[in-house]
N, C-alpha and C positions, 0 to 999 in steps of 0.2 A: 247332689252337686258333686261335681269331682274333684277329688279330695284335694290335684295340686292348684285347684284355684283358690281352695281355703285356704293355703298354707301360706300362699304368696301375699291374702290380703288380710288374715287373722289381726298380724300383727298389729296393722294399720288400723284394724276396727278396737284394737283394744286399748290401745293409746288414746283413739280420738274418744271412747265411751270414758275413760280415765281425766280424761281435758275436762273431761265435765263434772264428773263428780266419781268421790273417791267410792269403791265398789268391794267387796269380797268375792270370792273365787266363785261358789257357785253364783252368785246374783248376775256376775260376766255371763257366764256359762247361759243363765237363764234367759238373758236379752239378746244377748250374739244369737241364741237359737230360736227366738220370734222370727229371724230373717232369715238366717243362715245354719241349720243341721248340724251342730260341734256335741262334742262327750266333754264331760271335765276331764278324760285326760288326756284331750287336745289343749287345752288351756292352760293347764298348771306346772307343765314342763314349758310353755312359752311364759308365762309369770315368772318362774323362776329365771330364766332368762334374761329377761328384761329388767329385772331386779340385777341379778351379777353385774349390767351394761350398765347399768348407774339409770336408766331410764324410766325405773321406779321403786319405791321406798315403800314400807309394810307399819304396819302399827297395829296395835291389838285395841278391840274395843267391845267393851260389854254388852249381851243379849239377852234379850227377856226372853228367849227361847234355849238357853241352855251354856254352852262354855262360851267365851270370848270370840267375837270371829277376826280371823287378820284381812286388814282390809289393806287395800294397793292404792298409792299414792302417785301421781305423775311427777314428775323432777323437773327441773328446770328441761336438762340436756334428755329428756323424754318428749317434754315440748318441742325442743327443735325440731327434734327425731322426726314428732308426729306430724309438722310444719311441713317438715322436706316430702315424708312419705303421701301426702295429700297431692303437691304438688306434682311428684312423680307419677301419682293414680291418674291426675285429672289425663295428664300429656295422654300415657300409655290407655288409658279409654278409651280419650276421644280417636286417637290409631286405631285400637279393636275396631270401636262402633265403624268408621270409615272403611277398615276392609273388609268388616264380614256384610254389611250395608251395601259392597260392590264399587264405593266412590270410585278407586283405582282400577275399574273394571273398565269401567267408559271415557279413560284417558287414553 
């Protein structure tokens, strides 16, 4: 996939996987990439990110598999974030789908 189509909608996928429940760095990593081809470090320079932006909050929690892992919290003003960025994917979509589908072809 080409990389500046990850870049443009990462964000968005990781907010809205975050709406849902709170995650650790690889676990993103591993679900984003069922659908979509990411490295972890595609992601953890955008985590850090979006933590600075106030759009989410980190907290440590114990593993039966060895140190603590920091897990990524949505924020309130992460929720909005992810609110607006939904709404802005659906518009700019449904546009794609209509020109490369030819809509504007047969006007």
């Amino acid at each position: 996939m080409n990389v500046q189509f990850k870049k443009g909608v990462l964000e968005l996928c990781v907010l809205a996987m975050l709406d849902e429940k709170d995650c650790y760095g690889y676990e993103l990593v591993s679900k984003i990439s069922v659908d979509i081809r990411i490295s972890e470090g595609t992601i953890y320079p955008l985590l850090k990110r979006l933590k600075e932006e106030g759009f989410l909050k980190t907290y440590l929690k114990e593993s039966s598999e060895g140190a603590p892992r920091k897990y990524y919290q949505i924020t309130s003003a992460g929720k909005k974030t992810k609110n607006s960025l939904v709404d802005e994917w659906k518009v700019f979509s449904i546009g794609v789908s209509k020109i490369i589908s030819g809509v504007y072809l047969n006007e």
